[in-house]
N, C-alpha and C positions, 0 to 999 in steps of 0.2 A: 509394515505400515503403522504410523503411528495412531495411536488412541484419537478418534473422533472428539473433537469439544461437544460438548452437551451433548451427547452420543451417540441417540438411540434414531435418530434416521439419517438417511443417504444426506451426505453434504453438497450443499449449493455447488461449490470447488472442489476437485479429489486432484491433489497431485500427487503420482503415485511412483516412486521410485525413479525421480528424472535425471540421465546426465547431460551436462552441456557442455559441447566444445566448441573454441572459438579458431578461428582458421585452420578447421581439419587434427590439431595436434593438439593445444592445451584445454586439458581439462577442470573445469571448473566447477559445476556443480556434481556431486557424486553420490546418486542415490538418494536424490530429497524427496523426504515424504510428507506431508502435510493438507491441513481440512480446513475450509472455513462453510461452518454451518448457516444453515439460511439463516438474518438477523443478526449475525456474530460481528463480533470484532474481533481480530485474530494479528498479532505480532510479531513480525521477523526482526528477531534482535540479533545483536551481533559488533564485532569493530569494522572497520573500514576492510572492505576486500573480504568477508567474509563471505559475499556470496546473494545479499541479499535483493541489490538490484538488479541480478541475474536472473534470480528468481523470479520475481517481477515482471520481467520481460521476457522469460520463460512460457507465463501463464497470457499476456500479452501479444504476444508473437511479436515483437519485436526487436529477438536478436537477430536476422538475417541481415536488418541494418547494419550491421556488428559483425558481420561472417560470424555469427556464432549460430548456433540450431543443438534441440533437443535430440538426441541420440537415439536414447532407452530412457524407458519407462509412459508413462500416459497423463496427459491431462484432460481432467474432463469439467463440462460446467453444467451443470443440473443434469448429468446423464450423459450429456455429448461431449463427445471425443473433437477438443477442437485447436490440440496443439498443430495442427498442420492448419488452421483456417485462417483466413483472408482478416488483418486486426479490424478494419472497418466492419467485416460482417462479426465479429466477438465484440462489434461496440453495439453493433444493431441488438445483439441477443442479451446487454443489458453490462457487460465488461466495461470498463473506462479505465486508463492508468493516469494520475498526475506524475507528472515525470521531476526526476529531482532536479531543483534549481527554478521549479516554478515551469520557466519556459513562453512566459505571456511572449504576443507579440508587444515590444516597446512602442510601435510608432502606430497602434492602435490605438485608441480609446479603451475604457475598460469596459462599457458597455458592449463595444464590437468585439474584443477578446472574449467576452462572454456568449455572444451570439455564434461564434465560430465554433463550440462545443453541440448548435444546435443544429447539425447541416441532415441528420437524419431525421427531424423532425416539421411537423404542419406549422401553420405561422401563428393558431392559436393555440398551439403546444408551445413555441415559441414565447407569444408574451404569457402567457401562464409563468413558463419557465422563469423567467425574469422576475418575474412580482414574488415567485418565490426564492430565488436566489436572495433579491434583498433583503427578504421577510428573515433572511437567516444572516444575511450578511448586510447590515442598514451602514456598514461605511462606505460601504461601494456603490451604493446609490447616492452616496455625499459625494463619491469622484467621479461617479460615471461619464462624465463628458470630459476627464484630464486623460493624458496619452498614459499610459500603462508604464511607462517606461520612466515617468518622473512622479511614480509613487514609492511608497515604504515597500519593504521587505516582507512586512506584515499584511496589505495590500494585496500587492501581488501575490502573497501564497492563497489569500484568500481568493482571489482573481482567476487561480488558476482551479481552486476547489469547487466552487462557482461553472466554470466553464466544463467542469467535467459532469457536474450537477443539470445541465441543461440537456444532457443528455437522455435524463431519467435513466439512471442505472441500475442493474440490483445490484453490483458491486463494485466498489472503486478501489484499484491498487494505489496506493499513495508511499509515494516516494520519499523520506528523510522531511517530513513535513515539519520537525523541528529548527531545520538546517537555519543557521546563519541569524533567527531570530532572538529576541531577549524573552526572560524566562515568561513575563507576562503574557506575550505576546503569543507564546508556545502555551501558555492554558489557554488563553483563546481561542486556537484552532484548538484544540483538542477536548475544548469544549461543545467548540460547533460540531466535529466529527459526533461525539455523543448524540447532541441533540437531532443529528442526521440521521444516526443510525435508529434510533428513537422513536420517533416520529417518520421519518417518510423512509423506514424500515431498510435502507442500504446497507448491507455489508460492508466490512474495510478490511482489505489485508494491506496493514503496514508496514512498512521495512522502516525501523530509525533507531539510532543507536542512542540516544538518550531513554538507556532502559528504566529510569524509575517514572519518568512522565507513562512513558507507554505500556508500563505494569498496572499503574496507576488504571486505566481505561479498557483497556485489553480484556476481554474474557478468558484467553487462552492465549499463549504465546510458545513458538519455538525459536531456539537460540540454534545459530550458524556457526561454525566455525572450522575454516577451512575448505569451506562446499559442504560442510556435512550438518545432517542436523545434530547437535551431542546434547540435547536436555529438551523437554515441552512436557507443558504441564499448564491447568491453572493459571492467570495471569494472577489471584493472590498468590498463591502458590508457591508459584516461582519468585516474586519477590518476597518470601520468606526464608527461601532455600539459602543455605549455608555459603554452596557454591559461588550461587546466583552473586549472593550478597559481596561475596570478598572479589571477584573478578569483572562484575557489570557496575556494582552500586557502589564500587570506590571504599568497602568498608574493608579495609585489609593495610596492613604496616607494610608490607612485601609490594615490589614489583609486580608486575601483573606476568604471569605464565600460560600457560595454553591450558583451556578445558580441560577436568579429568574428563577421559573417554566414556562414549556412553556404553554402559553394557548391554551387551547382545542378545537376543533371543526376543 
């Protein structure tokens, strides 16, 4: 198991040695271990296919969509053992995932795409919900009444962070939240993610492969590769690391090659 971030008590999340296969025969994740501490923000980096929004959906329950399911190993969320449980009742107990690509319904409004996050809650939990959603996201209260579907890229990832937020989480999986955005637009969210975690104390485990934004923010980060975890550490850390540096952050004359291996014991 890997070393706990900030260490010294039981973590929010314990994924503990999980593998995952998808229809019965390929295997994909293999042995991943990792922690997000209550408060934390914690980084699944990696390239495409590395395994990260497996993981994700791993801790989610959402590979059976997928014929995929967790083998071996345990996940657990503040104690409980809940990779076998129902994702609606892991959103009740405080879980959310944004899934990559956003995902808004288009022929929604962006207010009702944001109201569709709050189905397990009262209706004065509800407009709570709302007035804080804006308080953090004031452009969406600029479009709230335009159909979701003929906003920006920007918009709607906020639309969807939003909608995962109405939920009141203790933590949100957030999927490639960089995806498809210009760089501004990527401080943005990943300023509001800050201010989230901050102030109305949500955890984040994110998978995105833009590792120097997400070093950047990150408290602690594991890199994927292959389905395995091969490095975690610090998120300064790791973006100071040698490796880190010539294979994620583009600082290398060379081709890019595979991970050194991580050592054992």
């Amino acid at each position: 198991m890997s070393a706990l971030p900030k260490a010294a008590a039981a973590p929010l999340l314990d994924v503990n040695g999980i593998e995952v296969i998808y229809n019965h025969v390929i295997l994909v994740l293999k042995g991943v271990s990792l922690a997000v501490p209550e408060g934390g923000i914690v980084a699944l980096l990696g390239a495409n296919g590395a395994g990260k929004t497996t993981t994700l959906k791993a801790v989610s329950n959402l590979l059976k969509a997928e014929r995929g399911e967790v083998t071996k190993g345990a996940i657990t969320f503040r104690g409980e053992r809940v990779d076998a449980m129902n994702p609606s009742d892991l959103v009740r107990r405080g879980v959310v995932q944004v899934m990559e690509g956003r995902h808004c319904f288009a022929h929604l409004t962006v207010e009702d795409n944001l109201l569709t996050g709050a189905y397990t809650r009262s209706g004065a939990e509800t407009r709570d919900g709302l007035e804080r959603v804006y308080t953090y996201f004031p452009r969406l209260k600029q479009r709230r009444s335009s159909q979701a579907g003929y906003t920006s890229g920007g918009e709607q990832q906020m639309t969807a962070i939003g909608r995962a937020l109405m939920a009141r989480p203790k933590m949100i999986l957030l999927d490639e939240p960089s995806m498809g955005l210009a760089p501004q637009l990527v401080e943005e969210i990943f300023e509001i993610v800050k201010g989230l975690n901050q102030k109305e104390k949500v955890s984040f485990l994110l998978a995105e492969q833009n590792t120097n934004i997400a070093l950047r923010f990150a408290d602690y980060g594991y890199i994927l590769e292959n389905g395995r975890v091969v490095m975690d550490g610090e998120g300064s850390s790791l973006a100071q690391n040698e490796d880190v540096k010539e294979f994620y952050l583009g600082f290398s004359s060379g081709g890019r090659r595979s991970f050194p291996p991580r050592a054992s014991g």
